[in-house]
N, C-alpha and C positions, 0 to 999 in steps of 0.2 A: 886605035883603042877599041876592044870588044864591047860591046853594051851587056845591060844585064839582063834583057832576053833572047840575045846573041846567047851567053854564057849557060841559060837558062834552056836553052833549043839544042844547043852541041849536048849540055850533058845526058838528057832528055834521050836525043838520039842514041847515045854510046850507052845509055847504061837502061834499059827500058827492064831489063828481066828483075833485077833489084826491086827496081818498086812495086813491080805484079807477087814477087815474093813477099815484101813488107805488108803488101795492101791485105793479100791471103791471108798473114798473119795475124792482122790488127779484125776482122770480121768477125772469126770466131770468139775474141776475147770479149769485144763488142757483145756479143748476143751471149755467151756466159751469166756477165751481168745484167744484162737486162732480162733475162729471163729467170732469176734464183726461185722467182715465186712458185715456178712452175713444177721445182720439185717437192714442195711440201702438199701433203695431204693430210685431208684430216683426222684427229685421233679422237673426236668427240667433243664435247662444248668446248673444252680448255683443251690447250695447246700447247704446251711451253717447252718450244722447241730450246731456249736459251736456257734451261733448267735454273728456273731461278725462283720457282714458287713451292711453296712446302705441299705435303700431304693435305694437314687442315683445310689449306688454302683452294687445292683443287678439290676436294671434296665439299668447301662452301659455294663455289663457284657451279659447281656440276648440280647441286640442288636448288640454286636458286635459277639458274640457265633451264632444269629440266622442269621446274615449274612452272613458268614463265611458258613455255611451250605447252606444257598441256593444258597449261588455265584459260591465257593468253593468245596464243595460236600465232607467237611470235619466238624468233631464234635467236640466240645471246653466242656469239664465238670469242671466246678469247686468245689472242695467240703472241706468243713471245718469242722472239726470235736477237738473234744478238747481232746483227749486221745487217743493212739495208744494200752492202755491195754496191752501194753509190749509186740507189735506185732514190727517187725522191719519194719519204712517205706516203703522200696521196696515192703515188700511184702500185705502187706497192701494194696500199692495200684494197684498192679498186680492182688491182688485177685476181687477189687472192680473194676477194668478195663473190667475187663474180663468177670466177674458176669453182671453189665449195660449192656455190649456190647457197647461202645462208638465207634463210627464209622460205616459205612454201610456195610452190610457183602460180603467180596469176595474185600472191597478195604482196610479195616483196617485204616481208616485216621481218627484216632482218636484221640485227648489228654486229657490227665485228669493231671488236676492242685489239689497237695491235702496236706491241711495243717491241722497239727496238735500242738492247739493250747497252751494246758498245756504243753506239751514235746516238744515244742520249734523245730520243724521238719517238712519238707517238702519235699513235691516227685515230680513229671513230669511224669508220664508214657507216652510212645509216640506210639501208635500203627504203624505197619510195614512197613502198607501205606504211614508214613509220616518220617519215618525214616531216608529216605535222605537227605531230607534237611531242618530235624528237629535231627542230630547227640547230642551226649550226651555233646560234647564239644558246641557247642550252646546253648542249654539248660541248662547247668551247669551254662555261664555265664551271662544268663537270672536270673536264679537264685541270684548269686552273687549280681545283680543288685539292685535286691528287698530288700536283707539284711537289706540293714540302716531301711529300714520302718516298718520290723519287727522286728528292736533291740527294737524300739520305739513304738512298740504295734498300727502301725497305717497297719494295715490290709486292709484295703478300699485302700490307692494308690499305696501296694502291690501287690496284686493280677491284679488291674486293669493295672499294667504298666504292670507285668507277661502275661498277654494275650493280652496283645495290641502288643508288640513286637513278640509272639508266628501268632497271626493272622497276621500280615502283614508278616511273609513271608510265609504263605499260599496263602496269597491271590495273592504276586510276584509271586510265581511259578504257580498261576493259571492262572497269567495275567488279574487279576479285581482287581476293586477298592473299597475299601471301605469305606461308607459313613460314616459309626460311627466311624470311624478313622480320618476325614477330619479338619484336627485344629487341633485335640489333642494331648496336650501332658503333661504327668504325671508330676504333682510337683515333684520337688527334696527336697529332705528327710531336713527335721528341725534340723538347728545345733542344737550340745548340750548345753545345760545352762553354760555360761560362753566363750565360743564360737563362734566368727563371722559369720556367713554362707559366705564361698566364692562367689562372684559375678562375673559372667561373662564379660570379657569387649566388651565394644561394639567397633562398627567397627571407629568411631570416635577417642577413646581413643587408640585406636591399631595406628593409625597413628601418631598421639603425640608423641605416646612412640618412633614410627619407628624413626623418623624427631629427635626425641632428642638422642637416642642412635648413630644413623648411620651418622646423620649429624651436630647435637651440640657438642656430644663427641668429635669427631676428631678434630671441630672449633677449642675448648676451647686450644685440648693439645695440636693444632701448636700455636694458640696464647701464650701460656703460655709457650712454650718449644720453639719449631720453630721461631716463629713468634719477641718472647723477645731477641733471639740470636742474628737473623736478625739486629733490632732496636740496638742492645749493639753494632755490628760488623760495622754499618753504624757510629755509634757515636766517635767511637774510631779513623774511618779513617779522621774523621772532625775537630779531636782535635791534632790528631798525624800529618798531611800534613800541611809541614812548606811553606809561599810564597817560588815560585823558586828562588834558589840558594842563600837562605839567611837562615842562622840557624834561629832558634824559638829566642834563646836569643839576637843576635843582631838585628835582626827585629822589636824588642821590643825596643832598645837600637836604634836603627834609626828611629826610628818615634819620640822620643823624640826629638834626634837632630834634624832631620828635623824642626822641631817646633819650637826650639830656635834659626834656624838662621833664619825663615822668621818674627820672631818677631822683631817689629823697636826698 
Protein backbone atom coordinates (compact mmCIF):
# COMPACT_ATOMS: atom_id res chain seq x y z
CA UNK A 1 0.00 0.00 0.00
CA UNK A 2 1.36 3.52 -0.95
CA UNK A 3 1.49 6.09 1.99
CA UNK A 4 0.54 9.62 1.62
CA UNK A 5 3.91 11.04 1.06
CA UNK A 6 4.76 8.09 -0.99
CA UNK A 7 1.61 9.49 -3.06
CA UNK A 8 2.60 13.05 -2.34
CA UNK A 9 6.55 12.59 -3.62
CA UNK A 10 5.54 10.58 -7.07
CA UNK A 11 3.14 13.33 -7.90
CA UNK A 12 5.40 16.08 -6.91
CA UNK A 13 8.05 14.42 -9.14
CA UNK A 14 5.72 13.80 -12.49
CA UNK A 15 4.00 16.82 -12.43
CA UNK A 16 6.48 19.90 -11.03
CA UNK A 17 5.76 22.40 -14.26
CA UNK A 18 1.79 22.66 -13.00
CA UNK A 19 2.55 24.03 -10.03
CA UNK A 20 5.59 26.58 -11.13
CA UNK A 21 2.60 27.60 -13.42
CA UNK A 22 -0.15 27.89 -10.70
CA UNK A 23 2.41 29.44 -8.19
CA UNK A 24 3.19 32.20 -11.29
CA UNK A 25 -0.35 32.71 -11.50
CA UNK A 26 -1.46 33.22 -7.96
CA UNK A 27 1.61 36.09 -7.23
CA UNK A 28 0.43 38.61 -9.50
CA UNK A 29 -3.14 38.49 -8.32
CA UNK A 30 -1.69 38.49 -4.86
CA UNK A 31 0.00 41.80 -5.15
CA UNK A 32 -3.05 43.22 -7.46
CA UNK A 33 -4.74 43.40 -4.15
CA UNK A 34 -2.64 44.20 -1.98
CA UNK A 35 -1.45 47.11 -3.69
CA UNK A 36 -5.07 49.06 -4.99
CA UNK A 37 -3.94 52.00 -2.77
CA UNK A 38 -1.25 52.64 -4.93
CA UNK A 39 -3.09 53.71 -7.73
CA UNK A 40 -5.19 56.51 -6.27
CA UNK A 41 -3.82 59.89 -6.03
CA UNK A 42 -4.88 62.92 -4.89
CA UNK A 43 -7.57 65.31 -6.24
CA UNK A 44 -7.43 67.84 -3.26
CA UNK A 45 -8.82 67.70 0.34
CA UNK A 46 -11.90 65.45 -0.65
CA UNK A 47 -11.68 62.44 -2.75
CA UNK A 48 -14.56 60.61 -3.55
CA UNK A 49 -13.45 58.17 -5.69
CA UNK A 50 -16.96 55.94 -4.80
CA UNK A 51 -18.97 59.12 -6.08
CA UNK A 52 -21.08 59.20 -3.49
CA UNK A 53 -21.15 62.71 -2.07
CA UNK A 54 -22.92 65.74 -3.52
CA UNK A 55 -21.53 69.09 -4.93
CA UNK A 56 -22.67 70.98 -1.43
CA UNK A 57 -21.06 68.27 0.29
CA UNK A 58 -17.63 68.56 -1.30
CA UNK A 59 -17.71 72.11 -1.38
CA UNK A 60 -18.42 72.06 2.63
CA UNK A 61 -15.73 69.82 3.01
CA UNK A 62 -13.07 71.73 0.84
CA UNK A 63 -13.77 75.05 3.11
CA UNK A 64 -13.68 73.74 6.07
CA UNK A 65 -10.45 71.16 5.21
CA UNK A 66 -8.85 74.63 3.48
CA UNK A 67 -9.28 76.59 6.64
CA UNK A 68 -8.26 74.31 9.06
CA UNK A 69 -4.85 74.38 7.03
CA UNK A 70 -4.37 77.90 6.84
CA UNK A 71 -5.50 78.74 10.33
CA UNK A 72 -4.45 75.61 11.89
CA UNK A 73 -1.36 74.43 9.86
CA UNK A 74 -3.07 71.15 9.90
CA UNK A 75 -4.44 68.70 6.74
CA UNK A 76 -8.00 67.22 6.64
CA UNK A 77 -8.19 64.44 3.51
CA UNK A 78 -11.22 62.72 2.86
CA UNK A 79 -11.51 59.96 0.54
CA UNK A 80 -14.21 57.49 -0.61
CA UNK A 81 -13.63 54.74 -2.25
CA UNK A 82 -16.18 51.63 -2.78
CA UNK A 83 -13.84 48.51 -2.24
CA UNK A 84 -11.05 47.66 0.02
CA UNK A 85 -10.20 44.52 -2.58
CA UNK A 86 -9.84 42.54 0.66
CA UNK A 87 -7.28 44.89 2.00
CA UNK A 88 -7.96 45.34 5.77
CA UNK A 89 -8.95 48.94 6.53
CA UNK A 90 -6.14 50.03 8.73
CA UNK A 91 -3.96 49.22 6.57
CA UNK A 92 -5.41 50.56 3.67
CA UNK A 93 -5.32 53.60 5.04
CA UNK A 94 -1.95 53.87 6.54
CA UNK A 95 -0.64 52.95 3.30
CA UNK A 96 -2.67 55.69 1.45
CA UNK A 97 -1.71 58.20 4.44
CA UNK A 98 1.59 57.81 4.09
CA UNK A 99 1.90 57.43 0.24
CA UNK A 100 -0.27 61.51 -0.11
CA UNK A 101 1.80 62.59 2.77
CA UNK A 102 -1.14 64.32 4.46
CA UNK A 103 0.19 66.87 6.77
CA UNK A 104 3.36 69.11 6.54
CA UNK A 105 6.59 67.37 7.01
CA UNK A 106 8.64 67.46 10.22
CA UNK A 107 4.76 68.29 12.02
CA UNK A 108 2.82 65.18 10.87
CA UNK A 109 -0.67 67.00 11.63
CA UNK A 110 -2.59 65.15 9.48
CA UNK A 111 -5.87 63.20 9.10
CA UNK A 112 -7.38 61.20 6.60
CA UNK A 113 -11.03 60.27 6.77
CA UNK A 114 -11.59 56.98 4.63
CA UNK A 115 -14.52 55.17 3.64
CA UNK A 116 -15.19 52.28 2.11
CA UNK A 117 -18.36 52.01 0.43
CA UNK A 118 -19.39 48.35 -0.77
CA UNK A 119 -17.56 46.81 2.47
CA UNK A 120 -19.44 48.81 4.73
CA UNK A 121 -16.04 50.17 6.62
CA UNK A 122 -14.29 53.07 7.65
CA UNK A 123 -10.85 54.21 9.04
CA UNK A 124 -9.38 57.71 10.72
CA UNK A 125 -5.74 57.76 10.38
CA UNK A 126 -4.46 60.54 12.63
CA UNK A 127 -0.88 61.59 11.89
CA UNK A 128 1.66 62.05 15.12
CA UNK A 129 1.39 65.57 14.95
CA UNK A 130 -2.21 65.37 15.98
CA UNK A 131 -2.28 62.42 18.10
CA UNK A 132 -2.86 64.17 21.32
CA UNK A 133 -5.57 65.47 21.19
CA UNK A 134 -6.77 63.66 18.44
CA UNK A 135 -6.39 59.83 20.84
CA UNK A 136 -8.07 56.81 19.22
CA UNK A 137 -10.73 56.90 22.03
CA UNK A 138 -11.98 60.33 20.46
CA UNK A 139 -11.86 59.31 17.32
CA UNK A 140 -13.50 56.13 17.75
CA UNK A 141 -16.53 58.03 19.30
CA UNK A 142 -16.55 60.46 16.28
CA UNK A 143 -16.97 57.51 14.47
CA UNK A 144 -19.75 55.96 16.38
CA UNK A 145 -21.46 59.24 15.95
CA UNK A 146 -21.66 58.99 12.15
CA UNK A 147 -23.17 55.33 12.25
CA UNK A 148 -26.84 56.11 12.09
CA UNK A 149 -26.14 58.05 8.57
CA UNK A 150 -24.28 55.34 7.27
CA UNK A 151 -26.72 52.39 8.33
CA UNK A 152 -28.95 54.83 6.04
CA UNK A 153 -26.63 55.25 3.18
CA UNK A 154 -26.65 59.08 3.75
CA UNK A 155 -22.89 59.66 3.27
CA UNK A 156 -23.11 63.61 2.74
CA UNK A 157 -24.02 64.33 6.62
CA UNK A 158 -21.54 61.60 7.65
CA UNK A 159 -18.53 62.56 6.67
CA UNK A 160 -19.53 66.29 7.08
CA UNK A 161 -20.44 65.85 10.91
CA UNK A 162 -17.06 63.36 10.92
CA UNK A 163 -14.93 66.48 10.15
CA UNK A 164 -16.67 69.11 11.57
CA UNK A 165 -16.10 67.67 15.12
CA UNK A 166 -12.37 66.39 13.98
CA UNK A 167 -11.66 70.32 12.93
CA UNK A 168 -13.02 72.04 15.84
CA UNK A 169 -10.80 70.54 18.07
CA UNK A 170 -7.87 71.51 15.84
CA UNK A 171 -8.75 74.57 15.58
CA UNK A 172 -9.45 74.77 19.99
CA UNK A 173 -5.93 73.60 20.55
CA UNK A 174 -4.70 76.19 17.94
CA UNK A 175 -6.91 78.88 19.52
CA UNK A 176 -8.75 80.10 16.16
CA UNK A 177 -11.81 80.18 14.99
CA UNK A 178 -13.65 78.86 12.39
CA UNK A 179 -15.61 80.44 9.94
CA UNK A 180 -17.16 77.43 7.88
CA UNK A 181 -18.01 76.12 11.28
CA UNK A 182 -19.93 79.25 12.50
CA UNK A 183 -23.84 78.07 12.82
CA UNK A 184 -23.31 74.69 11.71
CA UNK A 185 -24.61 71.99 12.64
CA UNK A 186 -25.06 68.52 11.20
CA UNK A 187 -28.75 67.02 10.96
CA UNK A 188 -29.44 64.13 13.06
CA UNK A 189 -29.95 61.06 11.51
CA UNK A 190 -33.80 60.14 9.97
CA UNK A 191 -35.84 57.78 12.13
CA UNK A 192 -36.70 54.58 10.74
CA UNK A 193 -40.03 53.90 8.93
CA UNK A 194 -42.39 53.23 11.44
CA UNK A 195 -40.54 55.32 14.01
CA UNK A 196 -40.82 58.72 15.68
CA UNK A 197 -37.75 60.76 15.53
CA UNK A 198 -37.18 61.85 19.15
CA UNK A 199 -37.60 65.62 19.74
CA UNK A 200 -35.67 67.74 21.88
CA UNK A 201 -37.41 69.62 24.55
CA UNK A 202 -37.19 72.97 24.71
CA UNK A 203 -36.36 75.14 27.41
CA UNK A 204 -40.20 76.18 27.97
CA UNK A 205 -41.33 72.66 28.15
CA UNK A 206 -38.52 71.64 30.57
CA UNK A 207 -40.19 74.06 32.98
CA UNK A 208 -43.78 72.68 32.80
CA UNK A 209 -42.44 69.46 33.33
CA UNK A 210 -40.11 70.86 36.48
CA UNK A 211 -43.37 73.00 38.08
CA UNK A 212 -45.50 69.74 37.56
CA UNK A 213 -43.34 66.91 38.81
CA UNK A 214 -41.64 68.99 41.83
CA UNK A 215 -44.51 71.10 42.70
CA UNK A 216 -47.93 69.58 41.43
CA UNK A 217 -47.03 66.01 42.44
CA UNK A 218 -46.45 66.78 46.03
CA UNK A 219 -49.77 69.31 45.90
CA UNK A 220 -51.93 66.57 44.71
CA UNK A 221 -50.46 63.70 47.22
CA UNK A 222 -50.98 66.18 50.44
CA UNK A 223 -54.21 67.11 49.07
CA UNK A 224 -55.30 63.61 48.39
CA UNK A 225 -53.37 62.00 51.41
CA UNK A 226 -52.42 64.79 53.80
CA UNK A 227 -54.66 67.35 53.28
CA UNK A 228 -58.14 64.62 53.15
CA UNK A 229 -56.93 63.38 56.73
CA UNK A 230 -56.72 66.81 57.94
CA UNK A 231 -60.39 67.66 56.56
CA UNK A 232 -61.79 63.93 58.00
CA UNK A 233 -59.85 64.70 61.46
CA UNK A 234 -61.45 68.50 61.69
CA UNK A 235 -64.93 66.71 60.92
CA UNK A 236 -65.00 64.24 63.42
CA UNK A 237 -63.95 66.69 66.23
CA UNK A 238 -67.28 68.86 65.18
CA UNK A 239 -69.49 66.02 65.26
CA UNK A 240 -68.04 64.11 68.37
CA UNK A 241 -67.85 67.59 70.94
CA UNK A 242 -71.04 67.51 72.91
CA UNK A 243 -72.27 71.42 74.44
CA UNK A 244 -70.48 71.46 77.94
CA UNK A 245 -71.51 69.30 80.41
CA UNK A 246 -74.46 67.91 78.69
CA UNK A 247 -74.32 64.45 76.96
CA UNK A 248 -75.22 64.55 72.96
CA UNK A 249 -78.58 62.56 73.93
CA UNK A 250 -79.96 64.69 76.51
CA UNK A 251 -79.05 67.83 74.73
CA UNK A 252 -81.22 66.67 72.25
CA UNK A 253 -83.84 65.74 74.82
CA UNK A 254 -83.62 69.33 76.34
CA UNK A 255 -84.05 71.52 73.67
CA UNK A 256 -87.30 69.80 73.03
CA UNK A 257 -88.40 70.37 76.51
CA UNK A 258 -87.22 73.54 76.51
CA UNK A 259 -89.76 74.22 73.62
CA UNK A 260 -92.70 72.80 75.25
CA UNK A 261 -92.59 74.62 78.28
CA UNK A 262 -92.28 78.12 76.54
CA UNK A 263 -95.14 77.11 74.44
CA UNK A 264 -98.58 78.80 75.83
Amino acid sequence: MRSFANLFKSRSLCGPFPLLILFLAIIPVATVHAEQWKKLNPQGYVNDFAGVLNATTVEKLTEISTEVDQKAKAQIAVVTIKTLEGDPVEDFANHLFQKWGVGYKGTDRGVMVLLATEDHKYWTEVGYGLEPILPDGKVGGFGRDMVPFLRQGNYNDAVVQMVSQIAEVIAQDSHVSLDSLAGFRAPAPAAPEGEARETPLTMKQRIILYLIFFVGVPFLFWLFWGGAAEVAEVSAVLVEVPPVGVEPAEAGNKSRKTLRERAP
